[in-house]
Each structure stands twice: as structure tokens, then as C-alpha cells.
KEKE-3310 file (N, C-alpha, C; in steps of 0.2 Angstrom, whole numbers, plus 5000, padded with zeros to 4 digits):
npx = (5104:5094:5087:5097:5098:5089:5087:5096:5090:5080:5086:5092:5081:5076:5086:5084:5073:5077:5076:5086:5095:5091:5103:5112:5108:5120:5130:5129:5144:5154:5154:5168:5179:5184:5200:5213:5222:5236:5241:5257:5263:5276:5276:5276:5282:5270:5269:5278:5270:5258:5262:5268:5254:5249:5257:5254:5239:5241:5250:5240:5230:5235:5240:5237:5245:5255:5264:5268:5282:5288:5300:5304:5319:5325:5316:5307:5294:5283:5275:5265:5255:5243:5246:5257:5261:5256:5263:5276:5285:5302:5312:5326:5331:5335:5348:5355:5351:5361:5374:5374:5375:5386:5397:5396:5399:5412:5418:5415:5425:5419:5419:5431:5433:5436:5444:5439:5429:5422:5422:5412:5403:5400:5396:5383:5380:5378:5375:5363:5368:5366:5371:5384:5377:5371:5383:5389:5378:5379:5391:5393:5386:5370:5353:5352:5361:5362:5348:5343:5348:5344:5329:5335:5341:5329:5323:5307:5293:5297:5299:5301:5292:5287:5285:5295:5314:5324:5332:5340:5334:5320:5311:5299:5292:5289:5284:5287:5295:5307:5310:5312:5324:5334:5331:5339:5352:5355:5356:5360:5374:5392:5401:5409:5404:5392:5394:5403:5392:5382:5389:5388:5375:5372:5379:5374:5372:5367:5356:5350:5343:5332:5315:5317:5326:5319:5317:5326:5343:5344:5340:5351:5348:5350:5350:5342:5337:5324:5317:5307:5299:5282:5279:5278:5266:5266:5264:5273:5285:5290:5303:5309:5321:5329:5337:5335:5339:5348:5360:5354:5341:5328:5321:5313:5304:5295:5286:5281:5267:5263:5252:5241:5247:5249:5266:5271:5286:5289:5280:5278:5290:5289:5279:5285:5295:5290:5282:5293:5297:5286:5284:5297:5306:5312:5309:5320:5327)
npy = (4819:4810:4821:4822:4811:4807:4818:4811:4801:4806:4814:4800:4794:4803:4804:4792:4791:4798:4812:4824:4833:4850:4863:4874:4893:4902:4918:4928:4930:4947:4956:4956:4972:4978:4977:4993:4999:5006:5021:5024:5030:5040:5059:5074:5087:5099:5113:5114:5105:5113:5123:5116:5113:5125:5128:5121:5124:5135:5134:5128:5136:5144:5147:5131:5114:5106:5096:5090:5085:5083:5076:5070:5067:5062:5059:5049:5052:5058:5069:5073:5076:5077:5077:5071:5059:5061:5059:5069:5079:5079:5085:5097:5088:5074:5074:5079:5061:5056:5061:5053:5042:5043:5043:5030:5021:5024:5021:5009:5003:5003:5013:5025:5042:5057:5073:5083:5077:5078:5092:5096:5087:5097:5109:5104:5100:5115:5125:5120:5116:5111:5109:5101:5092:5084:5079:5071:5060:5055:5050:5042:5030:5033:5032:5017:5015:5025:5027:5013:5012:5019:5018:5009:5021:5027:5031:5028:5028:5032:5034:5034:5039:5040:5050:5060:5062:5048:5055:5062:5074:5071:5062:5057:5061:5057:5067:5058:5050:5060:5064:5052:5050:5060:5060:5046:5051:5057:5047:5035:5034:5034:5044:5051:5055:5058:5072:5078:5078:5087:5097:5103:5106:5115:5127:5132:5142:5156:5156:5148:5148:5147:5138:5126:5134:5146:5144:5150:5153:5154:5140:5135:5128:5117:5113:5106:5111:5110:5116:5119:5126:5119:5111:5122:5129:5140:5135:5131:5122:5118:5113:5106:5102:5097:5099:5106:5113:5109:5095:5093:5089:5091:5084:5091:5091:5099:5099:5109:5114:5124:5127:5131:5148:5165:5171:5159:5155:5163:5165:5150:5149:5159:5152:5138:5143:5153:5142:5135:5144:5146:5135:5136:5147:5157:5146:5139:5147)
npz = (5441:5437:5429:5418:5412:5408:5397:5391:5386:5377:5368:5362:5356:5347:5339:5332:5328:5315:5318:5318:5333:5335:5331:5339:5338:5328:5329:5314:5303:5306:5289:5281:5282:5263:5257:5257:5245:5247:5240:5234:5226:5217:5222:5217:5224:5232:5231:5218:5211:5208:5202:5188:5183:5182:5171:5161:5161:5156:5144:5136:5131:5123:5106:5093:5099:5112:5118:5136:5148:5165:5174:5191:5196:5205:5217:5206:5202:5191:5176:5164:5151:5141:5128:5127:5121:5107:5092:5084:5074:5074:5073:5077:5089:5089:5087:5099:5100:5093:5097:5108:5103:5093:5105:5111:5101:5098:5111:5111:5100:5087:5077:5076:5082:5075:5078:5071:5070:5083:5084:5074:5083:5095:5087:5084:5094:5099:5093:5085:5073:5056:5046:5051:5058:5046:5040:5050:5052:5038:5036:5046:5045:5046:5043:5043:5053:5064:5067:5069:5083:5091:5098:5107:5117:5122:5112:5108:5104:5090:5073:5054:5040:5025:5018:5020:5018:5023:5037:5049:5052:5051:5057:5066:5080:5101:5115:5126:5123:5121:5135:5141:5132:5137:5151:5150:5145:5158:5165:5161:5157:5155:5167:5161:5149:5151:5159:5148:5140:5147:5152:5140:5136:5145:5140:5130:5112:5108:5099:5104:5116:5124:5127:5139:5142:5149:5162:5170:5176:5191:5190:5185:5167:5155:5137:5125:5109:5095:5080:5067:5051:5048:5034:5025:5027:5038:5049:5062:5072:5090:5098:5112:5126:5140:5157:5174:5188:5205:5201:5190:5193:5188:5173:5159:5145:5132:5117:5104:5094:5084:5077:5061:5061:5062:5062:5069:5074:5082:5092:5096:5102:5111:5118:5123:5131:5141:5147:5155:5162:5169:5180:5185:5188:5199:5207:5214:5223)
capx = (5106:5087:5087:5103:5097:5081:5088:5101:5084:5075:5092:5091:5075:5074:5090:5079:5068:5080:5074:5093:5092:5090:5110:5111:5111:5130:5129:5134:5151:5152:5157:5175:5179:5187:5207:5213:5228:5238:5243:5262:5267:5279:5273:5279:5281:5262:5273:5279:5263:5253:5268:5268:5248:5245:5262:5249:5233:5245:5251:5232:5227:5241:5240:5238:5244:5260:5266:5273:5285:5293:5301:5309:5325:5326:5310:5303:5290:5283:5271:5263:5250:5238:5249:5265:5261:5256:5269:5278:5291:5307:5317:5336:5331:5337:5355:5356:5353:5366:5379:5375:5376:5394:5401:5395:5401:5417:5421:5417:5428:5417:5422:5435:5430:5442:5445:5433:5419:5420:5419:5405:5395:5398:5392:5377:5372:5379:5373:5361:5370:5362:5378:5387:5372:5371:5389:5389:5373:5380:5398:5392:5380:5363:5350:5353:5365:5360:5340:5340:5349:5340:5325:5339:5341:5322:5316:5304:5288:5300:5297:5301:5288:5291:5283:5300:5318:5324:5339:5339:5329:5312:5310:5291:5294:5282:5286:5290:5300:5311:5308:5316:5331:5335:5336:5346:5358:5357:5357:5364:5377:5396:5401:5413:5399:5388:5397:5401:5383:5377:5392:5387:5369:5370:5382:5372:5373:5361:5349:5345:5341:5326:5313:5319:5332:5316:5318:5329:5347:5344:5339:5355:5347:5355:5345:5341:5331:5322:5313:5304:5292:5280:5277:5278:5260:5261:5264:5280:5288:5295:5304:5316:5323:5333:5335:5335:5341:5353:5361:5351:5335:5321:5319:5306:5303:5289:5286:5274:5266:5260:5247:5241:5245:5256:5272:5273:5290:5289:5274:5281:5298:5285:5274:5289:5299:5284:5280:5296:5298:5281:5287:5304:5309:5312:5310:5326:5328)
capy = (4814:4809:4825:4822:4803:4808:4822:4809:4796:4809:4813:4795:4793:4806:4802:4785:4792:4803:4820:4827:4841:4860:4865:4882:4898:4905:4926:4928:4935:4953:4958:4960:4979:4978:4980:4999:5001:5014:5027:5024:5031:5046:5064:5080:5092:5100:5119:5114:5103:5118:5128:5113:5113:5134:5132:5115:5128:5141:5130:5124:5141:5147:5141:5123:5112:5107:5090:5089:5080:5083:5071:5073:5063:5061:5056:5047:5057:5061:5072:5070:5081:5073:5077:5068:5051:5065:5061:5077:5082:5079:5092:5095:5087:5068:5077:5075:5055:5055:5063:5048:5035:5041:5042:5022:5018:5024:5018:5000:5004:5002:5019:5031:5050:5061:5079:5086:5073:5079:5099:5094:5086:5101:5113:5102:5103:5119:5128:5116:5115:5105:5104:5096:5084:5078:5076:5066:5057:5052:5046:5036:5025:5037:5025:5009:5014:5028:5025:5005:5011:5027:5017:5008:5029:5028:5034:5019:5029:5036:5030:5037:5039:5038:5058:5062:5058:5044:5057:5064:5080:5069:5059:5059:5057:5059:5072:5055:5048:5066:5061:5046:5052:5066:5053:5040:5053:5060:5041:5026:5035:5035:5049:5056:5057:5062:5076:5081:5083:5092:5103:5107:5109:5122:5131:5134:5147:5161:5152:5141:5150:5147:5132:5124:5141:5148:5141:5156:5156:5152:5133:5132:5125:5115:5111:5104:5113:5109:5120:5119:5127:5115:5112:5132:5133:5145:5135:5128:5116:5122:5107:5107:5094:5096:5099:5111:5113:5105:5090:5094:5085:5091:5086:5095:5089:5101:5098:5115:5113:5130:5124:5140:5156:5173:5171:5152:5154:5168:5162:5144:5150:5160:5147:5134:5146:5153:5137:5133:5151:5148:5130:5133:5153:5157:5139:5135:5150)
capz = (5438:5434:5422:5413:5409:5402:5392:5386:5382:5371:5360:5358:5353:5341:5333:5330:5323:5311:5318:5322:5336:5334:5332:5343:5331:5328:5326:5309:5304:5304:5285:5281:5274:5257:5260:5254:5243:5248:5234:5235:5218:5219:5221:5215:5231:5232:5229:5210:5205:5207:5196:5185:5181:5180:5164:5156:5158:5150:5134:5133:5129:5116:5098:5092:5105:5118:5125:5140:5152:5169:5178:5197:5197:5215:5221:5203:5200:5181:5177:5160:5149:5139:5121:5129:5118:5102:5087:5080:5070:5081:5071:5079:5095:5089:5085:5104:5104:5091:5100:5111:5099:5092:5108:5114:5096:5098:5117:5109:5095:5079:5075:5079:5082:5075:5082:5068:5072:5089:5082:5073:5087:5097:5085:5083:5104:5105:5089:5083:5065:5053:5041:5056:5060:5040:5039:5055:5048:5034:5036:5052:5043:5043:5046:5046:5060:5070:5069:5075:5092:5096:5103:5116:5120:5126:5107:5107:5099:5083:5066:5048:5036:5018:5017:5020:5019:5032:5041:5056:5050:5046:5061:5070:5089:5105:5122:5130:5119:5122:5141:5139:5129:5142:5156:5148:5146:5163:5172:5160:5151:5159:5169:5155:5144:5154:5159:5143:5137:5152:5150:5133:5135:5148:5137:5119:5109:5110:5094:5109:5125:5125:5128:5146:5146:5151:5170:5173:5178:5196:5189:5180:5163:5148:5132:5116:5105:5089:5075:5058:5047:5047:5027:5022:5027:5041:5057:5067:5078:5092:5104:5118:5130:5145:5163:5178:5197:5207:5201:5185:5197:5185:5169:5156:5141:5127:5109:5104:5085:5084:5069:5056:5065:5057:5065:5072:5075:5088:5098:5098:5105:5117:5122:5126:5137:5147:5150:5158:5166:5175:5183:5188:5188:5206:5213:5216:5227)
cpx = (5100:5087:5089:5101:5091:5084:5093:5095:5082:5080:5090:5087:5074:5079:5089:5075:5068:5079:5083:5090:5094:5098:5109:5113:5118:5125:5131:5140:5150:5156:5163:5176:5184:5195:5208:5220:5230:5244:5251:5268:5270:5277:5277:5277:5274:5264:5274:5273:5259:5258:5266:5259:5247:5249:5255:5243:5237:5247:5243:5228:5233:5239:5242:5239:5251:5259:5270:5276:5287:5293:5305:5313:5326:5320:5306:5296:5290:5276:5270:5256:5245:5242:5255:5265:5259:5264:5269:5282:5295:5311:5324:5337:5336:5347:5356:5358:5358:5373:5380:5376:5384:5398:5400:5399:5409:5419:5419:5420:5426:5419:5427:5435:5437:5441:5441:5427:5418:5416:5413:5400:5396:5396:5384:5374:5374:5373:5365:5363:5369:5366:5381:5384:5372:5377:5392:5385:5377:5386:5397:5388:5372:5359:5350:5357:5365:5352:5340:5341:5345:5334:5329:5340:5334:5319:5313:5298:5292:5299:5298:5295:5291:5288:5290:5306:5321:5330:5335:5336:5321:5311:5302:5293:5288:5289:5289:5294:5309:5314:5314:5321:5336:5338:5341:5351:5359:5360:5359:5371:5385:5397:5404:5408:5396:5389:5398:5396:5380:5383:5390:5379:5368:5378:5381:5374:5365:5353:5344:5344:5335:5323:5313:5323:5329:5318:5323:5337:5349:5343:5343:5354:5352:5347:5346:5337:5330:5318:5313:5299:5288:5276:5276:5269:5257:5263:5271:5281:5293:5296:5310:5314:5328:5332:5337:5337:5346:5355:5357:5345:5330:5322:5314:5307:5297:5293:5277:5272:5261:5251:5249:5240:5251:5261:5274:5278:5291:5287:5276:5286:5294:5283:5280:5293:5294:5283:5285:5297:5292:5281:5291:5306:5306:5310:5314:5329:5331)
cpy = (4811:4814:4824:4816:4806:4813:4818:4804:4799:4812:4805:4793:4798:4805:4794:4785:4797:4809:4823:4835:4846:4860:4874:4886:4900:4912:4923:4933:4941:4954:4962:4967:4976:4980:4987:5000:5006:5018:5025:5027:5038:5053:5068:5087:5097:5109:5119:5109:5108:5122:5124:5113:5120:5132:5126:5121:5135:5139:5127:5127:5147:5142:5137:5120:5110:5100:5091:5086:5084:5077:5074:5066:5060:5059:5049:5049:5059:5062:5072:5072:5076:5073:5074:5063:5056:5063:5066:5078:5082:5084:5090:5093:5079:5069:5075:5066:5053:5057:5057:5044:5035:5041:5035:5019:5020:5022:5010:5000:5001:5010:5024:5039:5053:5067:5083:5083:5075:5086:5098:5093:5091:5106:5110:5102:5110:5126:5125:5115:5108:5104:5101:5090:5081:5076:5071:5060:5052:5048:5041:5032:5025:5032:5020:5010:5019:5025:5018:5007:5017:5025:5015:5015:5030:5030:5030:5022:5033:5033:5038:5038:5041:5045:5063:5058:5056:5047:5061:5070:5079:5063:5060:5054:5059:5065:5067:5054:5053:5063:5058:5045:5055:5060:5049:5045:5053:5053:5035:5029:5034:5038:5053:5058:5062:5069:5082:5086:5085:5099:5108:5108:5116:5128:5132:5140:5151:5159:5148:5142:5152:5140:5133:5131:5146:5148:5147:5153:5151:5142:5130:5128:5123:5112:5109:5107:5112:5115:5121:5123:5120:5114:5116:5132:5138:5143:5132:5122:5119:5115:5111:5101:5098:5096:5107:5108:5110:5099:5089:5086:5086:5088:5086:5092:5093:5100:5103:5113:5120:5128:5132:5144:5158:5172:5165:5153:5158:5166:5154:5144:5154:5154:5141:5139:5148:5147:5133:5137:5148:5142:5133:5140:5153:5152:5137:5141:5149)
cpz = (5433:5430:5416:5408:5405:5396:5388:5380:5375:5366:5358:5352:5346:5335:5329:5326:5318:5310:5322:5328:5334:5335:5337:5339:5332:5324:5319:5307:5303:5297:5286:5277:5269:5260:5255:5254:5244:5242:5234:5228:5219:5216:5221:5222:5227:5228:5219:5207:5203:5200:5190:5180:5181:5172:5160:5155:5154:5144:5133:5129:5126:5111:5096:5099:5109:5120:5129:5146:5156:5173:5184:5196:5203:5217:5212:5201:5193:5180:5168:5156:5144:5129:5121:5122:5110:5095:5085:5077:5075:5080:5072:5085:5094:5087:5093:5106:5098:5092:5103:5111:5095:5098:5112:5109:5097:5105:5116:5103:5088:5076:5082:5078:5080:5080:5078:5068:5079:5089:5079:5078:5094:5094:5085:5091:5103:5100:5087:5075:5061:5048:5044:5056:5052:5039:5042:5053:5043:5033:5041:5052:5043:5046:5050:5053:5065:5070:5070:5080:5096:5100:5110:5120:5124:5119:5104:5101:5091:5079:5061:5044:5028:5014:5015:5018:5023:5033:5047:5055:5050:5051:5067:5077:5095:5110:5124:5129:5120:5129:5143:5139:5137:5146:5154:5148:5153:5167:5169:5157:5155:5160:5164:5151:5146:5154:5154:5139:5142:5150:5144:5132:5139:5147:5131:5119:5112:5106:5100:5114:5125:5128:5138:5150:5150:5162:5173:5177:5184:5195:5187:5175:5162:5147:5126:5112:5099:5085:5069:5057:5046:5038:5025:5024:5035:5051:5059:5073:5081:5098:5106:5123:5134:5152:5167:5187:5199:5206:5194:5188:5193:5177:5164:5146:5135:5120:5108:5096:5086:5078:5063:5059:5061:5064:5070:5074:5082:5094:5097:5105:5112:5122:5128:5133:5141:5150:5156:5165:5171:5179:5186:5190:5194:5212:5216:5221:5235)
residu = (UNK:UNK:UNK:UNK:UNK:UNK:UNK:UNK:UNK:UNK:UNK:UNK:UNK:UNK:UNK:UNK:UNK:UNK:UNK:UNK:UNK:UNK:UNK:UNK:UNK:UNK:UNK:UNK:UNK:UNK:UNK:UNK:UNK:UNK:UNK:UNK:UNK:UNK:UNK:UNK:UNK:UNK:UNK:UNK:UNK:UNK:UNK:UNK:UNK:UNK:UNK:UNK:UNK:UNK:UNK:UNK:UNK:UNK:UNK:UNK:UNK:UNK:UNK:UNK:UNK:UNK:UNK:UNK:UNK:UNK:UNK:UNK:UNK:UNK:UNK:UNK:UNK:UNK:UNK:UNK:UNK:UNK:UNK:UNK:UNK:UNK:UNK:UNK:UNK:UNK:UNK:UNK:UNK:UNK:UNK:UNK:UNK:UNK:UNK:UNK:UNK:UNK:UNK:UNK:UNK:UNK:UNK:UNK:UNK:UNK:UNK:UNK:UNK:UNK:UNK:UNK:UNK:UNK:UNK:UNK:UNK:UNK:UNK:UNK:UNK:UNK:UNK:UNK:UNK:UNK:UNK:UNK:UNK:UNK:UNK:UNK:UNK:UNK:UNK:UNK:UNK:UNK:UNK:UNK:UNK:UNK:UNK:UNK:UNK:UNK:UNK:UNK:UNK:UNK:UNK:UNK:UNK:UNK:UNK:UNK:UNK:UNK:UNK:UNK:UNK:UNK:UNK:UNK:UNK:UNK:UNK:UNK:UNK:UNK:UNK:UNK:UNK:UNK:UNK:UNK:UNK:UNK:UNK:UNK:UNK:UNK:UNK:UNK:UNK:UNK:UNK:UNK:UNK:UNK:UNK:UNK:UNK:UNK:UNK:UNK:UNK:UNK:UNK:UNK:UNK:UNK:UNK:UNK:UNK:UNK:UNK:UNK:UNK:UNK:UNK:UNK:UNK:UNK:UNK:UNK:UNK:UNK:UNK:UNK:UNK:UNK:UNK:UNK:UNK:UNK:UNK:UNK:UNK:UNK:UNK:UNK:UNK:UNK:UNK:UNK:UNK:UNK:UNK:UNK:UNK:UNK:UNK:UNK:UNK:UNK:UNK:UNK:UNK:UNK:UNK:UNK:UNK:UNK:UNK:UNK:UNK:UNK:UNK:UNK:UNK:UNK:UNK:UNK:UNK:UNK:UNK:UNK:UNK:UNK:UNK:UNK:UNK:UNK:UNK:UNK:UNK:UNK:UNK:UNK:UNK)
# end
């Protein structure tokens, strides 16, 4: 008792004479780790990224240069080269998001498709015919009225330039932009549509088995393909758009610009189907 009383005296005292007592030390906290986000963005089975990245170092080292796209439909997945974002000549690729635009336009009935706008817009997926696509172009109001809604299609990077004339021939678009397109068909479009333009992609003509057709057989392609002389100096544009495999789950997107080489045309139409072939040929096995 006699201890506690004195040890209560000398607090007094000292807090009298404004000395506060000694606090007892506290550890200090131990630092918190940083929290670690986890990666959660969808991956391309470890089997076709490696496939995917050997076809990119194979279009890296062929002439001029190559964007390219693949997406997985089913997991989310998009894989993406460093020329994807690249404008290029779209060529007879955008003939596809016009098939798309007269057939929304005619199920809200601003236009009615006849039975020879229909032949037309199968010549132009199945053949690519480019007097089908101006005939179409031009009766269904060219411009002003296909080019405002191709971006709602995904072709957001496209733009005219005044190099050329504003029709569906002379349109500068990116890989993604393709990308884009492809999709919207496969997943906003209505089934009949849909339908349609899957049917008719994986049933072109022979001018067109190439590109994505590359993927062989067992991938059951369908495509869209583009190609110009790039201003008679020598080089080409060689595009392609569509899909591959079950439920058409992949789709590939390249835009090749061969630059100045002898025979652009050939090694374009090379570099694009290789690239698909060395992806997708014998994957679906």
C-alpha cells in the first residue's frame, strides 16, 4: 500500500511541475506489403499463342509489313501485333460491312432489296465483284449513306481522303477496325443475317481461297478478301477477314502492304495464307 501511495505522490508531483511521465514504447507496426493485382484478362490457350506468335515472326520477315488480329470468341481473348492500329487501303474488304448495312436498312424498311440487289450482294462476298459493289454503292446512297454507319459496324478508325474517290474502293481502315467488323457480324447481327454471311463466306469463289482460307479445311474457314495494286508502283494490298473452327470461335483479321517488290501480288497472297496456315492448320484436329 505504502508503495502504490508514493508511486501515486511522485505522478502528482511531476505532473506539477509539468514533467508528463515517460509513455511505455509501442513496437512499431510491421509495414504493410503492397496489395497484387491479379492478371485476370483472358488468355489464349498457351498451344495456339505459341502458333499465333511463330505466324507474327513469319509476316515480320516477308516484305513490307502485316497487321494483325485474332480474337477467341469464347474466352475473350485478342491478340494484337503492333501494325493492327496501321491505316491501309481497305480495298473489297468494306463490300462486306456493306452487305451489313443493306440488310439492317432493309429490315427497317428504308429500302427494299430486290432479287437482283440480293445477286449483287452475293456476287460481291462470294466473288468479290467490284461492278456489283459500285452498283450497290451507288443506287443506295454511296457515302453519305453507307460510310456514316460503318463505324456503328466497328469501322471506327476509316476515313476518306480527298487522294481518292469517296466509294467503297478508296477507303483507308486499320486490322482492327476489320477486327471489329468480323465480330459485329458474328455477335450483334440477327441470326438470319448472321447466317447468311457466314454461309457465304465459307463458300467463296476460288479468287478468294486464300488469306484466313489458309487455316485449312479442318478449321472450316469463311472470308473476305481485299486486293490492289498499290498506285502502279510495284507493291500490293493484300487483306482478309474472317473466321475459323467450331462455331466460327476464332476470328483473324491481316491487312499485308507488300511495299516495292516484283510480283506484290503473289507474295502478298503468300504471306497472308501462311500466316493463317501456321496458326490454325491442324489445330482443330
Amino acid at each position: 500500500m505504502k508503495t502504490r501511495r508514493k508511486g501515486q505522490l511522485l505522478a502528482a508531483v511531476l505532473v506539477a511541475l509539468g514533467a508528463a511521465p515517460t509513455a511505455t514504447p509501442v513496437a512499431a507496426a510491421a509495414p504493410v506489403a503492397p496489395a497484387v493485382q491479379e492478371d485476370t484478362r483472358p488468355r489464349f490457350e498457351p498451344r495456339l499463342l505459341s502458333r499465333i506468335l511463330k505466324a507474327n515472326t513469319y509476316a515480320q520477315n516477308r516484305p513490307g509489313f502485316a497487321g494483325i488480329v485474332v480474337r477467341d470468341r469464347q474466352t475473350g481473348a485478342v491478340w494484337r501485333n503492333s501494325h493492327s492500329g496501321t491505316l491501309i487501303w481497305a480495298c473489297s474488304t468494306p463490300k462486306l460491312a456493306m452487305v451489313v448495312d443493306l440488310l439492317l436498312r432493309n429490315d427497317s424498311g428504308a429500302i427494299s432489296l430486290t432479287q437482283e440487289d440480293r445477286d449483287l450482294m452475293h456476287r460481291m462476298l462470294n466473288s468479290s465483284d467490284n461492278d456489283a459493289a459500285t452498283t450497290l454503292w451507288y443506287r443506295y446512297g454511296g457515302e453519305a449513306e453507307f460510310a456514316a454507319r460503318f463505324p456503328s459496324y466497328g469501322m471506327t478508325d476509316m476515313r476518306f481522303t480527298d487522294q481518292h474517290p469517296h466509294h467503297w474502293g478508296w477507303i483507308l481502315t486499320t486490322t482492327n477496325d476489320l477486327d471489329r467488323l468480323i465480330n459485329h457480324v458474328l455477335e450483334e447481327l440477327p441470326a438470319k443475317h448472321r447466317d447468311y454471311i457466314v454461309n457465304e463466306m465459307r463458300a467463296v469463289d476460288a479468287n478468294q481461297q486464300w488469306g484466313v482460307w489458309g487455316a485449312g479445311a479442318a478449321a472450316s474457314p469463311g472470308n473476305k478478301n481485299g486486293w490492289a495494286d498499290d498506285n502502279d508502283d510495284g507493291s500490293w494490298l493484300m487483306n482478309t477477314v474472317g473466321f475459323v473452327g467450331p462455331a466460327e470461335r476464332y476470328t483473324v483479321a491481316i491487312m499485308d502492304n507488300t511495299q516495292v517488290v516484283e510480283n506484290g501480288f503473289a507474295i502478298g497472297m503468300e504471306t497472308t495464307t501462311e500466316t493463317s496456315r501456321i496458326m490454325f492448320e491442324g489445330y482443330f484436329r
